[in-house]
C-alpha positions as CSV (number, residue, x, y, z in Angstrom):
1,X,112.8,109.7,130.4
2,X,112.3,113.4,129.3
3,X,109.7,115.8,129.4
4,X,109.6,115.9,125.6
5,X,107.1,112.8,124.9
6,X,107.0,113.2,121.1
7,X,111.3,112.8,121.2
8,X,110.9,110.0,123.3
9,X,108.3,108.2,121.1
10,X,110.4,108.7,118.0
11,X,113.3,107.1,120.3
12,X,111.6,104.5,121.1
13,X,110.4,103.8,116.8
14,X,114.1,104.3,115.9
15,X,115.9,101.6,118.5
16,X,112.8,99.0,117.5
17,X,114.0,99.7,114.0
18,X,117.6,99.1,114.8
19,X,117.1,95.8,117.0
20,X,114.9,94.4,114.0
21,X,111.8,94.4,116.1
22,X,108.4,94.3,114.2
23,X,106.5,96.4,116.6
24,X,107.1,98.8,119.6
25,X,104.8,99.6,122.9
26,X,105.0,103.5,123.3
27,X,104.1,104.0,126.9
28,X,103.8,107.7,127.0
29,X,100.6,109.4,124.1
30,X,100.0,112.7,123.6
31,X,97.6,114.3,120.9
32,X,101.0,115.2,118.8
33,X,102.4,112.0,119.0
34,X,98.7,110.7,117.4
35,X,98.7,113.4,114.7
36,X,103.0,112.6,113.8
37,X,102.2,108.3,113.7
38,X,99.6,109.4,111.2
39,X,102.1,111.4,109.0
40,X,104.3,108.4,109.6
41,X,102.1,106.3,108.4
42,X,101.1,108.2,105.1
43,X,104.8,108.0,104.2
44,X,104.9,104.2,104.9
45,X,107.2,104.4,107.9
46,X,104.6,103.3,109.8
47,X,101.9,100.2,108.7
48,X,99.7,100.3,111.3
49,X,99.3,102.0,115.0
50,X,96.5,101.4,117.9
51,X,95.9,103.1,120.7
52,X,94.5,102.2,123.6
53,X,90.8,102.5,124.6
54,X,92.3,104.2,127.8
55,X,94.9,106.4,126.0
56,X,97.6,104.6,128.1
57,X,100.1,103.7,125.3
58,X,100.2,102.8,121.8
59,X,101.1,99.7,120.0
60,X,103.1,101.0,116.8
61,X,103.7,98.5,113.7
62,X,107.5,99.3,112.0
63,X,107.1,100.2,108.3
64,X,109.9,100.8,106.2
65,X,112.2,103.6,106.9
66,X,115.5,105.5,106.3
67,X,117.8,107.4,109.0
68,X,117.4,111.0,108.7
69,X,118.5,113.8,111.2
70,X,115.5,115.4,112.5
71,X,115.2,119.1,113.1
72,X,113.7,120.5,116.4
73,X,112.9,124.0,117.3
C-alpha cells in the first residue's frame, strides 16, 4: 500500500478488470477518488459506485473499459 490513495484505487479497478471480476471493494476513499469514479462513470468505465454511509470504502461496479497509460504529475 502507498500513500497515493487515488493510484491505488485505480489499481485496484484495473486488476478487477483483468481477473474478469464484476465489481471491486476499494478500501481506502478520499474526496478525489469520489470526484475521478464520477468522471469514470460519465465515460462508461464505470456503471455504478456506492459508498459507504461511514466513508469506509467503496463498492465500484466495472463498466466497459480500454488500457490506456495514465499520466501523473
Amino acid at each position: 500500500m502507498s500513500q497515493d490513495t487515488l493510484a491505488d484505487a485505480l489499481n485496484s479497478i484495473r486488476n478487477a478488470k483483468k481477473a474478469r471480476k464484476e465489481s471491486v471493494r476499494i478500501e481506502r476513499v478520499s474526496k478525489l477518488l469520489i470526484e475521478v469514479l464520477k468522471i469514470m462513470k460519465q465515460k462508461g468505465a464505470v456503471k455504478k459506485y456506492k459508498i459507504d454511509t461511514k466513508g469506509k470504502f467503496v463498492e465500484v461496479t466495472l463498466g466497459e473499459f480500454f488500457e490506456c497509460k495514465v499520466v501523473k504529475l
